[in-house]
N, C-alpha and C positions, 0 to 999 in steps of 0.2 A: 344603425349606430351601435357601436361596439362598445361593453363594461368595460372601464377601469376598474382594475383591481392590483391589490398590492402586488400579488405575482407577474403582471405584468411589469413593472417599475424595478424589478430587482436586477441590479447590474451584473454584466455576466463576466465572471473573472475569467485574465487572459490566462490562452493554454499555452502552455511553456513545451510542451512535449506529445504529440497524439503519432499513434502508430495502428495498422491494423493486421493480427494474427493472417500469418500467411500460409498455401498451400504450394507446396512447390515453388516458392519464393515470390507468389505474385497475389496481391490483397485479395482474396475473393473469399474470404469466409464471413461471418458471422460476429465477428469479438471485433471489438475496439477499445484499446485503450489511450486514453490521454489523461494529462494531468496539469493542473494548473501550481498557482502558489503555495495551497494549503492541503489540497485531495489529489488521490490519484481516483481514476476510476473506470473497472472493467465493465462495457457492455455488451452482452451477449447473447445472440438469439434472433430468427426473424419470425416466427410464428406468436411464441411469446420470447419477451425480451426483457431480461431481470440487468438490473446495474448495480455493481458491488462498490460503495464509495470508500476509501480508507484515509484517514487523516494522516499525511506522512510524517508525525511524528512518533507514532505508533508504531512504527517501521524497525526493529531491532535490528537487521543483519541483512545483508542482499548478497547474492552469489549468483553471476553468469557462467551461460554453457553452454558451448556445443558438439555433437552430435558431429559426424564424417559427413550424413547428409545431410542435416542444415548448412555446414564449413560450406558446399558443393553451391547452396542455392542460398547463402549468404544471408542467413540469417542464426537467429538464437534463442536461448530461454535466458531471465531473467527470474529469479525466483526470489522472494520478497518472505520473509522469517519476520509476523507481527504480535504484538500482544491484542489486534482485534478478538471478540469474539467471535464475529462470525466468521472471519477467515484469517486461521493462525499461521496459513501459509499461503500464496499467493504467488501463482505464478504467469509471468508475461511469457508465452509463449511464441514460439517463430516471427519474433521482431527482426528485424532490421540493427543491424552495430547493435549487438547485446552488450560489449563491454564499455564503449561510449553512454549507453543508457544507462547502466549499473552505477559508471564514478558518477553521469548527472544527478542519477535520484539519491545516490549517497552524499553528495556534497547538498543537495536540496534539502534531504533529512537533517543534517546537521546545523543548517541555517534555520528551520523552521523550530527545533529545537532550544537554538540560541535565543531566539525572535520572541519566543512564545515561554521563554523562560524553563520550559521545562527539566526538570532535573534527571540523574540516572534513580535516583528514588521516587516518583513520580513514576516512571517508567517501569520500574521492576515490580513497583507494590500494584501491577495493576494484573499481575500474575498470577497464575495460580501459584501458592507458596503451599509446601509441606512444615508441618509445625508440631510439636508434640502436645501432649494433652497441657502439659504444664505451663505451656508458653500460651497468652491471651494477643490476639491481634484487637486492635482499634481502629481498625477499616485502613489504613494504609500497608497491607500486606507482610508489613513487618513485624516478625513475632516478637513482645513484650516479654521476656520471663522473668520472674521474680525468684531472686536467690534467696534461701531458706536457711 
């Protein structure tokens, strides 16, 4: 007889997009990425195997690319520009249609965005900001200065 437990019970959100890093245009490595409605997320590794989740609204700027030998074996990078901390850049590697996947997770970002109300001040003050001594921040990233 088997535990219930709450982790068993948690419903598992549809994936809108999975692809896996390829070698010579045919899946055999190691990396997977897919994303659902709110996360994207890289997994990667068979001995030990780490997964990088990112909330795509987090997501500032994405830029596809490819390479004469990707063009060849029909694939691309997708490179992902965030204000995560742990990964302030994030790159899909040897996808499959990199600039199909680039307008989907960019039209995805901007609905999660709309959705989730988030603002471009929300987003920016989660930055590192440069500020002079005179100017006080209150936790939203944006410097306070007081004229004298």
């Amino acid at each position: 007889m088997s535990k219930s437990t709450v982790l068993n019970n948690l419903p598992e959100d549809e994936i809108l997009w999975a692809d896996t890093k390829r070698i010579l245009g045919m899946p055999i490595s190691f990396t997977k990425y897919r994303v659902d409605e709110n996360r994207l997320y890289c997994k990667r590794g068979f001995l030990k195997v780490e997964t990088d989740e990112l909330l795509l609204y987090r997501i500032m700027d994405i830029r596809s690319s490819q390479t004469l030998g990707q063009r060849i074996f029909g694939v691309g990078t997708v490179v992902l520009f965030c204000t995560d901390k742990t990964s302030g850049v994030l790159e899909l590697k040897n996808i499959q249609k990199p600039d199909q996947v680039r307008r989907f997770l960019s039209d995805l970002v901007e609905r999660r965005r709309t959705e989730t109300g988030v603002k471009g001040r929300e987003i920016f003050g989660s930055a590192n900001t440069l500020h002079s001594p005179d100017c006080d921040t209150d936790g939203d990233g944006i410097p306070d200065c007081d004229e004298n």
